[in-house]
C-alpha positions as CSV (number, residue, x, y, z in Angstrom):
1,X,18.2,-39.4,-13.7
2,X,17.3,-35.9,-12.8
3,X,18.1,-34.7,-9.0
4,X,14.8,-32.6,-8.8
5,X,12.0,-34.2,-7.0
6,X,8.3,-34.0,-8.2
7,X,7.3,-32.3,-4.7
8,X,9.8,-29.8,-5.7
9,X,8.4,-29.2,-8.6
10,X,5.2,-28.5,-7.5
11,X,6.1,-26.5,-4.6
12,X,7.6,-24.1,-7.0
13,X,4.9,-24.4,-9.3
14,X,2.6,-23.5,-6.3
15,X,4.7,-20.3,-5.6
16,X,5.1,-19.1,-8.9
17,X,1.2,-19.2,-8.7
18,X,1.3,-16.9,-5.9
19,X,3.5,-15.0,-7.4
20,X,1.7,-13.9,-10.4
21,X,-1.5,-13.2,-8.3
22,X,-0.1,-11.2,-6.0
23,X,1.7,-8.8,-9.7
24,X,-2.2,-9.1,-10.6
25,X,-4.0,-7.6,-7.1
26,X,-1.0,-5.0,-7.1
27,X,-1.8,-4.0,-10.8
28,X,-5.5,-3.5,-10.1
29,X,-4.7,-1.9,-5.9
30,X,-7.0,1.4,-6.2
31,X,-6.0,4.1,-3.4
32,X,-9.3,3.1,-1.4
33,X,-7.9,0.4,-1.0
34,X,-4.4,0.6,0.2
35,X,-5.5,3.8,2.9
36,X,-8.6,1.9,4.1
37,X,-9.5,3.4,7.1
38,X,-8.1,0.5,9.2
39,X,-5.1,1.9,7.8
40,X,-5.2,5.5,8.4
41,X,-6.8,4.8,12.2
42,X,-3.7,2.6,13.2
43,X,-1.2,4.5,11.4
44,X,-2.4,8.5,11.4
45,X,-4.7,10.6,13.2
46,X,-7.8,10.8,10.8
47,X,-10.4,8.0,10.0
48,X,-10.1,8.5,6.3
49,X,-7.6,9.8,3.7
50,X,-9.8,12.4,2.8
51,X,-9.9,14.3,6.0
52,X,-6.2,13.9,5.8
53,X,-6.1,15.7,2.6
54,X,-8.7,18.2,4.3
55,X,-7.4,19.2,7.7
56,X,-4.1,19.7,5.5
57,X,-5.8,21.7,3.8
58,X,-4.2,20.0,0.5
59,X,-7.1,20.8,-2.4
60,X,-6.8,17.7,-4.2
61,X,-9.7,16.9,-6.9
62,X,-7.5,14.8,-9.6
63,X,-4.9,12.0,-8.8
64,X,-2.7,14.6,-10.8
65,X,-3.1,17.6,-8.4
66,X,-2.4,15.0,-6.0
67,X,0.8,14.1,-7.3
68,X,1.7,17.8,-7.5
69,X,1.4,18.2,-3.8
70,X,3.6,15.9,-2.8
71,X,7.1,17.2,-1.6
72,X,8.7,18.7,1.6
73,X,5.3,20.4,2.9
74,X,3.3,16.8,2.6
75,X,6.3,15.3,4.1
76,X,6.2,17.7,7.2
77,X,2.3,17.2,7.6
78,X,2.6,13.7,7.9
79,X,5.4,13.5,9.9
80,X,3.2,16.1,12.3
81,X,0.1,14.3,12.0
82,X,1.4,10.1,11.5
83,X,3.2,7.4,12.6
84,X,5.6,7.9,9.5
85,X,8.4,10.0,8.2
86,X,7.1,11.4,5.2
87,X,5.0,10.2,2.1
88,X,7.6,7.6,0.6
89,X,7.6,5.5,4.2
90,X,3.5,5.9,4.4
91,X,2.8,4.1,0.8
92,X,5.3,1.8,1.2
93,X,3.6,0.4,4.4
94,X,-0.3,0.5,2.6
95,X,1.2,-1.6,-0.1
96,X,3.1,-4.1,2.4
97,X,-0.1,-4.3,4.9
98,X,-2.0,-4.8,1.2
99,X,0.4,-7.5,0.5
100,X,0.2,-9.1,3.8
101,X,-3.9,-9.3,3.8
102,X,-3.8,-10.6,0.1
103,X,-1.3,-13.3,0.6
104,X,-3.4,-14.4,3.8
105,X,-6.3,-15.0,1.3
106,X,-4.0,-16.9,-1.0
C-alpha cells in the first residue's frame, strides 16, 4: 500500500504545471516587458526605459552596445536616478514583479 495520497499527487502535478509555464514566459520575457512603464514610474524617475537610456545619455541602438555599457558608470546613474543600487538589483526586481503578475494569471 503506498503512503502517497491521490490529492497529493495531483497537487504536485498542478505545481509542476506551474512550474514549467512560468520557465516558458521567462524564456520568451522581451525587455518591454520586464521595464514596462509601470515599472520604471514606481521604481525610477523616467516613464520609459528609453528616456532612461537618454537623459543618461547612454547611446544604445543594439542589445549589444547595451550590454557594453553596463558597469560602474550605469551603476552610479541608477543609483542617482532609482530606487535601486545598481543594474544587478534593478533586473532582478523586473523579473520578480514579472514573475509575480504571471503567476497571478496562472
Amino acid at each position: 500500500m503506498s503512503d502517497i495520497n491521490p490529492s497529493d499527487l495531483e497537487h504536485l502535478a498542478e505545481n509542476m504545471e506551474k512550474a514549467e509555464k512560468a520557465e516558458k514566459a521567462m524564456s520568451m520575457v522581451s525587455f518591454k516587458d520586464l521595464f514596462t512603464p509601470a515599472f520604471m514610474t514606481t521604481y525610477t524617475d523616467f516613464a520609459n526605459f528609453g528616456e532612461l537610456l537618454v537623459v543618461g545619455k547612454f547611446n544604445v541602438n543594439s542589445f549589444e552596445e547595451f550590454l557594453a555599457l553596463l558597469g560602474e558608470s550605469f551603476d552610479e546613474f541608477l543609483k542617482k536616478t532609482t530606487k535601486f543600487q545598481g543594474w544587478e538589483e534593478m533586473q532582478s526586481t523586473a523579473v520578480a514583479d514579472y514573475m509575480k503578475k504571471e503567476n497571478s494569471k496562472i
